[in-house]
FIDO-194952 format. One record per residue (C-alpha): residue number from 1; residue in one letter; x negated, y, z negated. Coordinates in nm, 2 decimals. Each point is the difference from the previous one (the first is absolute). Layout:
# FIDO-194952
+-----+------+--------+--------+--------+
: pos : code :      X :      Y :      Z :
+-----+------+--------+--------+--------+
: NUM :    A :      X :      Y :      Z :
...
+-----+------+--------+--------+--------+
***
This chain:
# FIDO-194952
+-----+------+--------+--------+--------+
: pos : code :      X :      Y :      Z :
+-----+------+--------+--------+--------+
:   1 :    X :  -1.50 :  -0.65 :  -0.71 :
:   2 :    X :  -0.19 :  -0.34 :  -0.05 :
:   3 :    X :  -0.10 :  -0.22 :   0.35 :
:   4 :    X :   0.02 :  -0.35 :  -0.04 :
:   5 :    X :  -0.16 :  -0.27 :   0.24 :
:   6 :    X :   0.28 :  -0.23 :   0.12 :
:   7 :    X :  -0.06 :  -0.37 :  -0.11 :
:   8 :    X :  -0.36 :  -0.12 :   0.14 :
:   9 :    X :   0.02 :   0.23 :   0.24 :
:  10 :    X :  -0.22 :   0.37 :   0.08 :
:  11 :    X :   0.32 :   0.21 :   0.07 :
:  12 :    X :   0.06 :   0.27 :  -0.30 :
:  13 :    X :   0.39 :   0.09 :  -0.07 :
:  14 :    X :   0.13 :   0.22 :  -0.19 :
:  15 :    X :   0.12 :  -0.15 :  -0.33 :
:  16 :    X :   0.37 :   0.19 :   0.05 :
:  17 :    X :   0.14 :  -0.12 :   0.31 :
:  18 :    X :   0.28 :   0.16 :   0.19 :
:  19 :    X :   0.29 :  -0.20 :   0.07 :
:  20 :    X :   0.26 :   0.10 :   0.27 :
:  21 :    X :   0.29 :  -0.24 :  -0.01 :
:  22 :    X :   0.21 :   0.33 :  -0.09 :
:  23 :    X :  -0.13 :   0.17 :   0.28 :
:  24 :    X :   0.31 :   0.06 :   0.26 :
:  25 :    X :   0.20 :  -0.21 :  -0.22 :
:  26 :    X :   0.06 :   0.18 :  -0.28 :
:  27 :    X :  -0.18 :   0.33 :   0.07 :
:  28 :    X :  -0.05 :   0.19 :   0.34 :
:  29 :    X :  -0.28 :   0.01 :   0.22 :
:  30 :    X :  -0.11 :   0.36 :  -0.12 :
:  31 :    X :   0.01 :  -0.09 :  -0.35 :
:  32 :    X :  -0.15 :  -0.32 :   0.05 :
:  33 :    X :  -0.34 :   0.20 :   0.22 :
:  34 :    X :   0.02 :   0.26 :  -0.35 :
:  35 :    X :  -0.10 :  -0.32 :  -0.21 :
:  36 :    X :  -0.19 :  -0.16 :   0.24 :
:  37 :    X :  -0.22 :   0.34 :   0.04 :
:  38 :    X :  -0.01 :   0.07 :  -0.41 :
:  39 :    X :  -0.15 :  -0.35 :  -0.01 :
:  40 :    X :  -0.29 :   0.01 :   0.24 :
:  41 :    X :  -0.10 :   0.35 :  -0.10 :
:  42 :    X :   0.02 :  -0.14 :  -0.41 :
:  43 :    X :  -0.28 :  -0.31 :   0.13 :
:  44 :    X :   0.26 :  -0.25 :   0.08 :
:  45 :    X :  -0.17 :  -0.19 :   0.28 :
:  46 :    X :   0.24 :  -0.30 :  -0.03 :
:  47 :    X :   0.33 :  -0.06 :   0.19 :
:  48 :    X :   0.26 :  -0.25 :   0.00 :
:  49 :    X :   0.29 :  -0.04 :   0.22 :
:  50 :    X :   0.18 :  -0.30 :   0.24 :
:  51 :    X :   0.13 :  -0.04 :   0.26 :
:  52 :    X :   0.31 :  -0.07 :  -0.14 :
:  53 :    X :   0.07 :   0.35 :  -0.18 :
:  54 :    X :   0.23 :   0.21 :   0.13 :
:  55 :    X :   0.38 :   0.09 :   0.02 :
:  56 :    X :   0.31 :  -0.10 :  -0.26 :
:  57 :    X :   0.04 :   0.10 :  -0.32 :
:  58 :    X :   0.07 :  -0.37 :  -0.15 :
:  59 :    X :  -0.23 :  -0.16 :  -0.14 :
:  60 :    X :  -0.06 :  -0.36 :   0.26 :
:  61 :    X :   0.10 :   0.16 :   0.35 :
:  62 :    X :   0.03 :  -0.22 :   0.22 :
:  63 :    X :  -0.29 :   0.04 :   0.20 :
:  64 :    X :  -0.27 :   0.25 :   0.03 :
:  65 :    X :  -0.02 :   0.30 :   0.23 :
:  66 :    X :  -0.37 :   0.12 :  -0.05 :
:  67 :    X :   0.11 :   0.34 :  -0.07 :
:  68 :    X :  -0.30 :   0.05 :  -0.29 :
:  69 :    X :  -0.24 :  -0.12 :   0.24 :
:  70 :    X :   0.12 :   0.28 :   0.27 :
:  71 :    X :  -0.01 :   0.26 :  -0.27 :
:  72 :    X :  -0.33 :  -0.09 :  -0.13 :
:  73 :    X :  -0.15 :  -0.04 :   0.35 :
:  74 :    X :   0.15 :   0.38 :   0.12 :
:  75 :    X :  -0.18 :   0.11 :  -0.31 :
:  76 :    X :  -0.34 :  -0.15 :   0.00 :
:  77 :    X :  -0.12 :  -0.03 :   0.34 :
:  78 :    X :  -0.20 :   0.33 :  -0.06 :
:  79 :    X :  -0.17 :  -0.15 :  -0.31 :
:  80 :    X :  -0.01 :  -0.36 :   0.08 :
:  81 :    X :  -0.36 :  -0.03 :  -0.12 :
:  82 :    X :   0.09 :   0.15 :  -0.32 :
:  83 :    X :   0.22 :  -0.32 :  -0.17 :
:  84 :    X :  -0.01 :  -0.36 :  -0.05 :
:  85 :    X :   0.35 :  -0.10 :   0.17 :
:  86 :    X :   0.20 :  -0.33 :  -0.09 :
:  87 :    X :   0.28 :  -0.13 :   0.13 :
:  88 :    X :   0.18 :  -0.37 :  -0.01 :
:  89 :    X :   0.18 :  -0.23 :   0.24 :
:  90 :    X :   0.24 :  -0.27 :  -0.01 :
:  91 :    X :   0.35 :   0.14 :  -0.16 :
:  92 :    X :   0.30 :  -0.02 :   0.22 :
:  93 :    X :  -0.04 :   0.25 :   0.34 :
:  94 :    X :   0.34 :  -0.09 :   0.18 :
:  95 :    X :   0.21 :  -0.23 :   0.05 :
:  96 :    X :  -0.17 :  -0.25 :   0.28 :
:  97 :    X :  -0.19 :  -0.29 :  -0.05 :
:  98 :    X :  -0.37 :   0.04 :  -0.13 :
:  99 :    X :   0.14 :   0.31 :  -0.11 :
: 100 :    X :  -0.17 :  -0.04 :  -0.32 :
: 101 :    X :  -0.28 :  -0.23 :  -0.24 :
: 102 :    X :  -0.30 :  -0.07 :   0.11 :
: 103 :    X :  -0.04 :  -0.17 :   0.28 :
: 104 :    X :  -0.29 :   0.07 :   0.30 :
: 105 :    X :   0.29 :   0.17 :   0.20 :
: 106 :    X :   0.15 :   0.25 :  -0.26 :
: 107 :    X :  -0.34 :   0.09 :  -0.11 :
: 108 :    X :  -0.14 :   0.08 :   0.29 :
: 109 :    X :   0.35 :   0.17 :   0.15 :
: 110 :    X :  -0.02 :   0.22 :  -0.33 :
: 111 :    X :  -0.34 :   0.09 :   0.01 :
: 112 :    X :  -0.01 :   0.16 :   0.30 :
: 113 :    X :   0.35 :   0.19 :  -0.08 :
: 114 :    X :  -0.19 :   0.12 :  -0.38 :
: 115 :    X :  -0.28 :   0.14 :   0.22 :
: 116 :    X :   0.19 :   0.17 :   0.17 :
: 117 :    X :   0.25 :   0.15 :  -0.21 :
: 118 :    X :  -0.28 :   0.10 :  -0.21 :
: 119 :    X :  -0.16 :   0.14 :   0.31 :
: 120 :    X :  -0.38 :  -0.16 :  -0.09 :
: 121 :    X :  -0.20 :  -0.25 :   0.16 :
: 122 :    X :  -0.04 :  -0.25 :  -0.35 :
: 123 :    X :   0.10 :  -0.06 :  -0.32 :
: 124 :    X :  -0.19 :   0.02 :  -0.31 :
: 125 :    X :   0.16 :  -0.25 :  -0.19 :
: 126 :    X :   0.25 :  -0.22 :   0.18 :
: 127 :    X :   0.21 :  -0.21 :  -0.23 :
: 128 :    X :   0.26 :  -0.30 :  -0.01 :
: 129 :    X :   0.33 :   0.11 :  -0.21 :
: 130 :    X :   0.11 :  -0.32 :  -0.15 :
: 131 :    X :  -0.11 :  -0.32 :   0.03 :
: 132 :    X :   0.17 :  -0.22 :   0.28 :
: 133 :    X :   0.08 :  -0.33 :  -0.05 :
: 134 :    X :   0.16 :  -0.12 :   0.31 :
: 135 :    X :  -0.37 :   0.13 :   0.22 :
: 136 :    X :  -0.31 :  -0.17 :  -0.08 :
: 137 :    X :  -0.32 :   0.22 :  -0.13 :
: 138 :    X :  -0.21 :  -0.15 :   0.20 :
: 139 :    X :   0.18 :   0.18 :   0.26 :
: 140 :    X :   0.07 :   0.35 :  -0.19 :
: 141 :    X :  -0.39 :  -0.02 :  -0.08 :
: 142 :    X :  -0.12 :  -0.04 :   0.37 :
: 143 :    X :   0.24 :   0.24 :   0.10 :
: 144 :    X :  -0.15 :   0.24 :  -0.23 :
: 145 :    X :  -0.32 :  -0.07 :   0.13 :
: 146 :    X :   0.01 :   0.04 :   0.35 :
: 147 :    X :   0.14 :   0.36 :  -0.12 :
: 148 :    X :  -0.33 :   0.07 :  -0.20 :
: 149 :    X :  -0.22 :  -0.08 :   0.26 :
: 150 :    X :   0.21 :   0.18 :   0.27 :
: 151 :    X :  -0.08 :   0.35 :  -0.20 :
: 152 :    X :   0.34 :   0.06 :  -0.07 :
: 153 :    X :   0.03 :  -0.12 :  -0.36 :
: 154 :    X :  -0.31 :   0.05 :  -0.24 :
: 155 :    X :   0.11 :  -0.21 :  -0.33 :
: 156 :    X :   0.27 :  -0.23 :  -0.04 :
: 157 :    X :   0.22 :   0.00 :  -0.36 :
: 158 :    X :   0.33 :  -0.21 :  -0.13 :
: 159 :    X :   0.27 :   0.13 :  -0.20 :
: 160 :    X :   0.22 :  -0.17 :  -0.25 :
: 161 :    X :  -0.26 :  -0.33 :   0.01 :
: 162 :    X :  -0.04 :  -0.21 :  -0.27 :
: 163 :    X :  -0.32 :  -0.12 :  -0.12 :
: 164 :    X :   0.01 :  -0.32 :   0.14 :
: 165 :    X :   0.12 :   0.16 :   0.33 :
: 166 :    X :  -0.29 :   0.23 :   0.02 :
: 167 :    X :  -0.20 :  -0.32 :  -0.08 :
: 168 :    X :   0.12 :  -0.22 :   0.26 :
: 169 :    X :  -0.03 :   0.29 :   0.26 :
: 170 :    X :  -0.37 :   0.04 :  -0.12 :
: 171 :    X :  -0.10 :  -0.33 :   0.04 :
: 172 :    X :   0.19 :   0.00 :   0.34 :
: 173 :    X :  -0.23 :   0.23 :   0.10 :
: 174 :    X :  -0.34 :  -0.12 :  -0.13 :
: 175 :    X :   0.09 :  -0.30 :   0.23 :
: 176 :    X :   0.08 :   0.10 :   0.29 :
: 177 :    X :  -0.24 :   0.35 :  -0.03 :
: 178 :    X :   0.24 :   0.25 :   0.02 :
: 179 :    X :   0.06 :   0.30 :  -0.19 :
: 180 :    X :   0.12 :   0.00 :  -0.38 :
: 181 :    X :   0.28 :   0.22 :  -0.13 :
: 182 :    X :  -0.24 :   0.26 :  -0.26 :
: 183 :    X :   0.28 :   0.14 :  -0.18 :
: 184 :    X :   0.40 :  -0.09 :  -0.09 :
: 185 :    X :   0.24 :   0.26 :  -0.11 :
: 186 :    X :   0.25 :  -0.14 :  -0.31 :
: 187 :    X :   0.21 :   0.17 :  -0.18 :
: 188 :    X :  -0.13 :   0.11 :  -0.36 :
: 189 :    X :   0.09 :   0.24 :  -0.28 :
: 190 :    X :   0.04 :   0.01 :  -0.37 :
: 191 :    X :   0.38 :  -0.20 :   0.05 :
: 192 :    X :  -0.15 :  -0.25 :   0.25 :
: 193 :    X :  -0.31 :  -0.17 :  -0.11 :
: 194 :    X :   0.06 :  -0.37 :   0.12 :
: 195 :    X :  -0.36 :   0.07 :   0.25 :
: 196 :    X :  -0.09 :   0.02 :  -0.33 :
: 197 :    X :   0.01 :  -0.41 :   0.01 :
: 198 :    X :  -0.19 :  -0.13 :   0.30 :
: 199 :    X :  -0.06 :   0.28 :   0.27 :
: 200 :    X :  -0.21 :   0.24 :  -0.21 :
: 201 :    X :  -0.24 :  -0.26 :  -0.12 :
: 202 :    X :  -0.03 :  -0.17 :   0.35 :
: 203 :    X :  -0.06 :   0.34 :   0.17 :
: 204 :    X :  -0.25 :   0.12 :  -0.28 :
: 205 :    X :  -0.20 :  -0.35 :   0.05 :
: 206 :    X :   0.02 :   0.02 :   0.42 :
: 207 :    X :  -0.05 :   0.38 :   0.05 :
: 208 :    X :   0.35 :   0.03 :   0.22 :
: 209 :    X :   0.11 :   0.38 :  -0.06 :
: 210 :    X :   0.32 :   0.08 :  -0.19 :
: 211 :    X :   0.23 :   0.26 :   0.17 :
: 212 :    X :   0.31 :  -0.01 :  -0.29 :
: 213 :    X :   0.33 :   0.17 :   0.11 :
: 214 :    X :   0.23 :   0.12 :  -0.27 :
: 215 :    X :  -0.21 :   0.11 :  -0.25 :
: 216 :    X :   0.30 :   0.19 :  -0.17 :
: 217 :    X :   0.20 :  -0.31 :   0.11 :
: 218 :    X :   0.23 :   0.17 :   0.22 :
: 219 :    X :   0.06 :   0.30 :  -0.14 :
: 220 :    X :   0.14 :  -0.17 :  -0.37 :
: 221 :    X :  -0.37 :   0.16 :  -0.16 :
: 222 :    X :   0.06 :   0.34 :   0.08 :
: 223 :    X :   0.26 :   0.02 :  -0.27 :
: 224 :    X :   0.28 :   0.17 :   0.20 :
: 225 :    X :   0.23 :  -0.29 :  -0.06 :
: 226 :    X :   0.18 :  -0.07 :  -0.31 :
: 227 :    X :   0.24 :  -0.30 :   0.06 :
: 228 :    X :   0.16 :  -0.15 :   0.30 :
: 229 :    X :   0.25 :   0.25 :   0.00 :
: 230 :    X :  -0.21 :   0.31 :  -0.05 :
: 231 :    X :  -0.15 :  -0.04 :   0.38 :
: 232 :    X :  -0.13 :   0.41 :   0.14 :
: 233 :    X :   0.13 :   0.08 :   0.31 :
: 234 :    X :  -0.35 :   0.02 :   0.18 :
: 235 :    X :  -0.12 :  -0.31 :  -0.15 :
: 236 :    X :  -0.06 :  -0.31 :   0.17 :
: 237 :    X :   0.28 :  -0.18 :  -0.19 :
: 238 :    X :   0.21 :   0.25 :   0.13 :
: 239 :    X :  -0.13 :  -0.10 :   0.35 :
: 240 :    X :   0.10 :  -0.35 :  -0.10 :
: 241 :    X :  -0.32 :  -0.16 :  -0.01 :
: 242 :    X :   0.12 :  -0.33 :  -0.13 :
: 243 :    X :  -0.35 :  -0.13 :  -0.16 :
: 244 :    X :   0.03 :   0.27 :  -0.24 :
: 245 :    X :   0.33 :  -0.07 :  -0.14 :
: 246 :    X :  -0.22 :  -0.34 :  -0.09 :
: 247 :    X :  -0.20 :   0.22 :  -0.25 :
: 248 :    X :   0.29 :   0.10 :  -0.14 :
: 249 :    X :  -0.03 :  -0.22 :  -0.33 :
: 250 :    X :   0.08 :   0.09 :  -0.38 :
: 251 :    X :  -0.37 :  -0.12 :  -0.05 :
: 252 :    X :  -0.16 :   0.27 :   0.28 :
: 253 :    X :   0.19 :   0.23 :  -0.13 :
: 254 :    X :  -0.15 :  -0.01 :  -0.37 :
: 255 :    X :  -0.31 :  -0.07 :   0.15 :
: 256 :    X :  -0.01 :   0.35 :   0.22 :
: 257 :    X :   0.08 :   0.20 :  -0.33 :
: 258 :    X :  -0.32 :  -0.18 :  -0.11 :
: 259 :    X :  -0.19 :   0.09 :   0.25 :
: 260 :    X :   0.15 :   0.39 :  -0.04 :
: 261 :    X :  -0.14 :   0.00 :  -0.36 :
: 262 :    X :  -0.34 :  -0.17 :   0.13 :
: 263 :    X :  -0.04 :   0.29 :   0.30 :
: 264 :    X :   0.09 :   0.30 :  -0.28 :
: 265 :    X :  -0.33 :  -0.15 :  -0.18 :
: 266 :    X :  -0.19 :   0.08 :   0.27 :
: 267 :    X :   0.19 :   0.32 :   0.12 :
: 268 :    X :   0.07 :  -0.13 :   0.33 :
: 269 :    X :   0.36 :  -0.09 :   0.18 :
: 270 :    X :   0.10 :  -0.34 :  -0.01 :
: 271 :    X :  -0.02 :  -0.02 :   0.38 :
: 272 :    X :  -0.33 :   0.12 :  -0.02 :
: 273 :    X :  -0.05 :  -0.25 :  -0.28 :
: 274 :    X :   0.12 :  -0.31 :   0.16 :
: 275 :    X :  -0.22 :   0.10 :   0.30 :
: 276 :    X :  -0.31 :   0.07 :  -0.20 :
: 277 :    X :   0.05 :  -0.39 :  -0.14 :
: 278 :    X :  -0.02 :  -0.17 :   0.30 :
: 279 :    X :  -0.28 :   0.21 :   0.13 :
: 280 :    X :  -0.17 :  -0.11 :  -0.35 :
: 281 :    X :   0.01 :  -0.31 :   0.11 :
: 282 :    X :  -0.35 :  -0.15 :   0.07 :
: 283 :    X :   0.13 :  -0.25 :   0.31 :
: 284 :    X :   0.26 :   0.27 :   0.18 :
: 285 :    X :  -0.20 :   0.19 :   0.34 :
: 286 :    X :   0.30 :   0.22 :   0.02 :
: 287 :    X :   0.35 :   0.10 :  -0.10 :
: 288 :    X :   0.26 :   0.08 :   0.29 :
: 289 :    X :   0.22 :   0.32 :  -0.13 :
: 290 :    X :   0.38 :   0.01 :   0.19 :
: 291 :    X :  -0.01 :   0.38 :   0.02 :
: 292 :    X :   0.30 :   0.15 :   0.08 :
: 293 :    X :  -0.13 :   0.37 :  -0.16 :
: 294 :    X :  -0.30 :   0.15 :   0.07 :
: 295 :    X :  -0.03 :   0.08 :  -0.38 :
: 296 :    X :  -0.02 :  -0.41 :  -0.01 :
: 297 :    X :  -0.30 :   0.01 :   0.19 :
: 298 :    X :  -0.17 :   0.26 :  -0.24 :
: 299 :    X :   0.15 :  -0.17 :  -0.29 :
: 300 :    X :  -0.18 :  -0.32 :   0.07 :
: 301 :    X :  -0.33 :   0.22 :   0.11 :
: 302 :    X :  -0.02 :   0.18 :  -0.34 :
: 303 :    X :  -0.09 :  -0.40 :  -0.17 :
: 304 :    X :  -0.20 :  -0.17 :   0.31 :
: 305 :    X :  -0.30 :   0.05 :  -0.24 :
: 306 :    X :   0.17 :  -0.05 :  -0.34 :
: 307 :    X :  -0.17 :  -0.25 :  -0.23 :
: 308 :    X :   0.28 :  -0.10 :  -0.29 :
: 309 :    X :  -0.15 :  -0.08 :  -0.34 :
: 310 :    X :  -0.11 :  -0.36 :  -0.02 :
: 311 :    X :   0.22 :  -0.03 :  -0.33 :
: 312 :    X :   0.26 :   0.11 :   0.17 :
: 313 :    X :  -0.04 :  -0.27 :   0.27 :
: 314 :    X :  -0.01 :  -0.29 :  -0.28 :
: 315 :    X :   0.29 :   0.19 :  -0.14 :
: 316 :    X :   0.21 :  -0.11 :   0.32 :
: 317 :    X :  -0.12 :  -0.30 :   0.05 :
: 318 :    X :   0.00 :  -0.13 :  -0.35 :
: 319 :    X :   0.34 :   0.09 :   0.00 :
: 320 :    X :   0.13 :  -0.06 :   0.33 :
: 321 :    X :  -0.19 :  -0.26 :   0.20 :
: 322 :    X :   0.18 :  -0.28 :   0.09 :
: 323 :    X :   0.36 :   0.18 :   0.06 :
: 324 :    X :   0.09 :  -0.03 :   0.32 :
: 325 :    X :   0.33 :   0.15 :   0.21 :
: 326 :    X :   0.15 :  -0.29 :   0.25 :
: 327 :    X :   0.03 :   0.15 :   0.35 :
+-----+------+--------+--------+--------+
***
């Protein structure tokens, strides 16, 4: 297992990250503490989670029940020392006003409601789940802050940010001296690449982290699906996780057998394959796995060191840089 500092700052993670949106949504809490435990006795140090993740098997309930943070917290609050724990705020938790975004209110309502379903006294990495339009950063940012220096948030992140976003935010907080966001967590795989553009070289040049979710772009690099209609019945198609049917294209599809051919060079699966890329790449920190398996965990484990040829590398890009999938 390779450690990674995250962004600028001294905190080591884990380069394999374990992400728990499946956990008591799709799997049960004592399958979801099997994976959890296989990954912090393998060197996984990192978790992610939200607030949000919980109950329904469709893919956009309609707000969260912060049923993974529950699960997590029952598990870990023997071994609290022992992992770097994330989580994120600011997705949809009820029905009420200020029920959701990020607003002064909602953050600091959901805050104290993480803590305690996670049954700790702070937060490793605390971050923002979209950006909002309709709050002001300046706001989001102090918000943030006044966390940090309480002792009950250590670092501050953004998800799904854009460069320019992340930019605005930073310079937000060079202003007014408040704490930065070190890291933001896109998704990124070998079918979505459009970080590829703007994100990766602005986070390469100002040292902010890269957490990337979907690094076998939700499930379509792990080869199991062969058209739209050939869907497993344990799969998270099957589930009807509607952002995947969006990777259903005639072009993914010729470019997975691709990949196949590419991962039987190097005697590997192609979900350990497509996993193995991103960690390759020189900007990511770490790569969030959606284990559902505890044999996904080990999977991912067996390649956390894995250094694919260089000409293999050039082989991809050469090839494929530049193709992106809409989302």
């Amino acid at each position: 297992m390779q450690y990674k500092k995250l962004g600028s700052t001294g905190l080591e993670v884990s380069n394999i990250c374990l992400g728990t949106m499946s956990f008591g949504r799709w799997i049960d809490e004592k399958s979801s503490v099997a994976i959890l435990n296989e990954a912090i006795e393998s060197g996984i140090n990192f978790i992610d989670t939200a607030n949000y993740y919980g109950k329904g098997q469709d893919e956009t309930p309609e707000y969260g029940t912060g049923e993974a943070e529950e699960i997590i917290g029952r598990a870990i609050r023997w071994r609290r020392d022992e992992v770097i724990l994330a989580t994120k705020v600011g997705l949809p938790m009820g029905y009420g006003k200020n029920s959701a975004g990020l607003s002064r209110v909602h953050i600091m309502r959901e805050v104290e409601r993480s803590l305690q379903r996670l049954q700790t006294d702070y937060i490793d990495l605390y971050q923002v789940h979209f950006f909002d339009p309709n709050t002001p950063l300046e706001e989001t940012l102090r918000a943030l802050d006044d966390l940090v220096r309480q002792g009950k948030v250590r670092y501050i992140g953004c998800s799904n940010f854009a460069a320019w976003q992340i930019a605005k935010a930073h310079s937000i907080s060079e202003r007014m001296n408040l704490e930065k966001f070190v890291s933001v967590q896109p998704q990124y795989s070998l079918l979505v690449r459009d970080v590829e553009n703007e994100l990766i070289p602005f986070c390469e040049s100002e040292e902010v982290g890269m957490v990337v979710y979907s690094p076998m772009a939700r499930g379509m690099l792990s080869g199991k699906y062969n058209g739209p209609e050939d869907v497993p019945d344990d799969s998270r198609a099957a589930h009807g996780e509607k952002r995947l049917f969006k990777l259903f294209s005639e072009r993914n599809f010729e470019l997975v057998e691709q990949y196949k051919d590419l991962a039987n060079r190097v005697e590997i699966t192609l979900s350990q394959f497509a996993l193995s890329w991103v960690l390759n790449q020189r900007v990511v920190t770490s790569a969030i796995i959606g284990a559902t398996k505890v044999s996904h965990v080990t999977d991912a484990v067996e390649v956390s060191d894995l250094q694919l040829p260089e000409e293999l590398l050039c082989e991809i890009d050469k090839g494929l840089k530049g193709v992106l999938t809409p989302l």
